[in-house]
N, C-alpha and C positions, 0 to 999 in steps of 0.2 A: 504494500500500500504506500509507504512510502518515497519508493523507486514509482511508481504510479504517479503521485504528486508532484515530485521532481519534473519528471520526463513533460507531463502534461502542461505545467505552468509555462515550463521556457519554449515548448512547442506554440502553445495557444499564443503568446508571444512571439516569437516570431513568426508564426503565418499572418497575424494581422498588421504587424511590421511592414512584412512582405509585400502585402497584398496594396498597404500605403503606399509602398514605393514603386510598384508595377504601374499604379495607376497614376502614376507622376510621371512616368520615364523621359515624356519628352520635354519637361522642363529639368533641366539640370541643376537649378538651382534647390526647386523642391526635393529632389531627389539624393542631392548631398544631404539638405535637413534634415528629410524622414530618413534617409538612412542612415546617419550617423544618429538619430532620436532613439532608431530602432536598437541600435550596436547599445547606447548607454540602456536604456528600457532593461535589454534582455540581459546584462548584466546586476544590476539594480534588482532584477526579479530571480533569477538565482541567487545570487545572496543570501536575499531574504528568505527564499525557501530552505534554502541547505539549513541556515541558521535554527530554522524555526523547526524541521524534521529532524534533526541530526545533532542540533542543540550542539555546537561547536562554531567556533570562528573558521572562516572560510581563509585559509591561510593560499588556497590555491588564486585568490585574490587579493591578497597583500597590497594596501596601497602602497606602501615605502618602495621606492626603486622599481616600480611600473614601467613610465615612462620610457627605463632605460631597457627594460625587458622589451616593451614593445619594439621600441627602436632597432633592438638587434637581432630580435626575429624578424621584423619589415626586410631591414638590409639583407638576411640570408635569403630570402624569399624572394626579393628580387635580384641579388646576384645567381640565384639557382639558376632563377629560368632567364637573366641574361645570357648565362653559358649555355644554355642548352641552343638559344635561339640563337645566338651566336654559330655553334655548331650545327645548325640545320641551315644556315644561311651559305658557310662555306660549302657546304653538301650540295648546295644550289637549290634548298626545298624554302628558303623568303627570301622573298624580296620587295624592298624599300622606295617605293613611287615618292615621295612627298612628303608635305607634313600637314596635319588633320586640326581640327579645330582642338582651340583649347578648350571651350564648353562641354565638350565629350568627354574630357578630363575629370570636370568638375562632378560630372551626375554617375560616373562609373566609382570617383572617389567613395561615395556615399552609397551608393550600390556595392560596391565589394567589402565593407565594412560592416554591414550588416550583415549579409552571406558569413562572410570570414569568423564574428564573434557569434551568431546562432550556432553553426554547424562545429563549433569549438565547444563552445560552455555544452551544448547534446551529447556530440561523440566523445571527446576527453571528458570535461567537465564531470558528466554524467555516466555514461555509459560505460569509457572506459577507467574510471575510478572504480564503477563499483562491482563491475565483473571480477577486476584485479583484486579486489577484498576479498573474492572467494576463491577465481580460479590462477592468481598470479598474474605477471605481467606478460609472459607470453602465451597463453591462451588467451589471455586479455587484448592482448594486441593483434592477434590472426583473428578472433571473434569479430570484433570492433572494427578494424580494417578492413575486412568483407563485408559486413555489412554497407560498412560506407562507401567501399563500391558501389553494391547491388544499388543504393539508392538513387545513383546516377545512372542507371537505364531507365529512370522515367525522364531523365534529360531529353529533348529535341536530337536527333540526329546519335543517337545514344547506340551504340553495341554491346556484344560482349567483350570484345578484345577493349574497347574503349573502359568500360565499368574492371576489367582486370586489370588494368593498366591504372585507374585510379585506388583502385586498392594497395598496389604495391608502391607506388611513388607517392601517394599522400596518405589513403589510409594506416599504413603502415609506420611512416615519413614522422606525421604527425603526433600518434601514440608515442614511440619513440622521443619525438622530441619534452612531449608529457611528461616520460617518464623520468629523462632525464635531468628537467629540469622542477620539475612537481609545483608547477606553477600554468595558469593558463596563457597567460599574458605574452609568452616567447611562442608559442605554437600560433596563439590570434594572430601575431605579428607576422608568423611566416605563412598561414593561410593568406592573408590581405595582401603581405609585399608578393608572394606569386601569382595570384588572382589581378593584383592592380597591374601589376609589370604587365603578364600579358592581354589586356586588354585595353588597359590607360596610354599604355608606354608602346606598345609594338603591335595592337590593333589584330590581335588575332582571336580565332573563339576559344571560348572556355568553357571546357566540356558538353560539345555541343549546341550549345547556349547561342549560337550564329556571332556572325562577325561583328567588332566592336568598331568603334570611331573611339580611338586615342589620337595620343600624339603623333604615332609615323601612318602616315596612308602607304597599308602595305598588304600584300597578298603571300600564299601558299603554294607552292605545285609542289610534284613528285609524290612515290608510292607510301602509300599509308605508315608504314616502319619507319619513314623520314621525316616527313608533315604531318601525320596524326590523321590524316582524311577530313571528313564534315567532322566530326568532332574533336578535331583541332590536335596543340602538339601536343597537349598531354598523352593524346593516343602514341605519340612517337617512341621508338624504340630507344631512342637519346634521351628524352626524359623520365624513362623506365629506370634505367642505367642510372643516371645521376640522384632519383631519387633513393635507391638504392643504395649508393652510396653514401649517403646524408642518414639515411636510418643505422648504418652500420655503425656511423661515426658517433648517433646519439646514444643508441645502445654500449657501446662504448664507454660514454663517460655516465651513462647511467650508471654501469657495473662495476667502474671504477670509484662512483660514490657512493655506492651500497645501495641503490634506489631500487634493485631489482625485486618484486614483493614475489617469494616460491609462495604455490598452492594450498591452500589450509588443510590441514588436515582434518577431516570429520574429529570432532569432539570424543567420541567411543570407538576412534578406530586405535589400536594397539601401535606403540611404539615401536621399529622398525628393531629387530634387533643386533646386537651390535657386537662381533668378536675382536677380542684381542689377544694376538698373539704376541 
């Protein structure tokens, strides 16, 4: 029941977040306010829930040193998927026509900050906290990871390879980054700097989602492993790979600061026993 109440509050919150800011889209200005309303909202409303089921301080939102948290997860978020789009540019799969209105900038800022802090405070926040109480952090983190694939084949232009490919380089990416740093605030940062990078900054779709008006007026060719197809580079084999890499390096220093939570053992299950020679 109250895994129920959690889940439900910060859903029912952001769908109608959501649904604000869908109905704004084409004014960019509205669409920074409701979405940056919606990102504080859905914050603010977890909080209050955790505190009040769970009767503890929410230390996974710490206000002290936020800021710098967000900031350095923005920055890995969009140097990620700079390299990546980097390397499918040399590969010849984008290329760069121009430069796009700054207004498109402005209403994707507030669009992907909403996205980034709902689909953060649900899957980590929520989801994969409280799996990890029971089943640890890697069953926690393959549970949770897939799911949040699967969610993105209700996306537009959505597959299967598309929805696996999101599983491994974010679902995954991001648990990880949770785990290692048991705070929300570094993972929101890298949801938003990869979401805004590529859509604000290099104008391409995300997950699906059809094409964006950022800063570069730019397009996609070549075979799906390279460009990602209609549901953009995440599909790509290169951003597969690099997420990949960033989840190793999280885990990593997860386990090097003891963050890793083994699996509970049933209360009446017998202690494992134990020979010494």
């Amino acid at each position: 029941m109250r895994v129920l109440k959690q889940v439900l509050a910060v859903v029912a919150t952001g769908a109608v977040g959501s649904r604000a800011v869908a109905a704004v889209q084409d004014d960019p200005w509205l669409t920074l306010l409701l979405g940056t309303a919606t990102a504080v909202t859905t914050l603010l409303v977890y909080g209050w829930v955790v505190r009040r089921t769970e009767r503890r301080d929410v230390t996974e939102l710490v206000r002290a040193g936020a800021g710098a948290r967000i900031a350095r997860g923005t920055l890995t978020g969009c140097a990620m998927f700079t390299v990546v789009i980097v390397i499918i540019a040399l590969l010849g799969g984008y290329h760069v026509h121009g430069v796009g209105p700054v207004t498109g900038v402005v209403g994707l800022f507030g669009f992907m900050a909403a996205a980034a802090v709902t689909e953060e405070v649900l899957f980590r926040g929520l989801l994969f906290r409280l799996v990890e109480e029971r089943l640890g952090t890697w069953l926690s983190l393959l549970v949770t990871g897939v799911l949040f694939g699967l969610i993105h084949l209700a996306n537009p232009d959505a597959n299967l390879w598309g929805a696996t490919a999101v599983t491994i380089e974010a679902g995954f990416l991001l648990a990880a980054c949770y785990a290692a740093t048991r705070t929300l605030w570094v993972p929101i940062g890298l949801h938003f700097g990869w979401n805004f990078a590529a859509a604000g900054i290099f104008s391409v779709v995300v997950s699906g989602n059809g094409e964006s008006t950022g800063l570069l007026d730019a397009s996609m060719s070549g075979p799906t492993l390279l460009s990602g197809g209609d549901f953009g580079p995440e599909a790509s084999l290169c951003t597969v790979l690099a997420g990949l890499v960033l989840t190793v390096v999280f885990l990593g220093l997860a386990h090097r600061r003891g963050r890793i939570v083994p699996r509970r053992r049933p209360v009446d299950a017998p202690a494992a026993d134990v020979t010494v020679s």
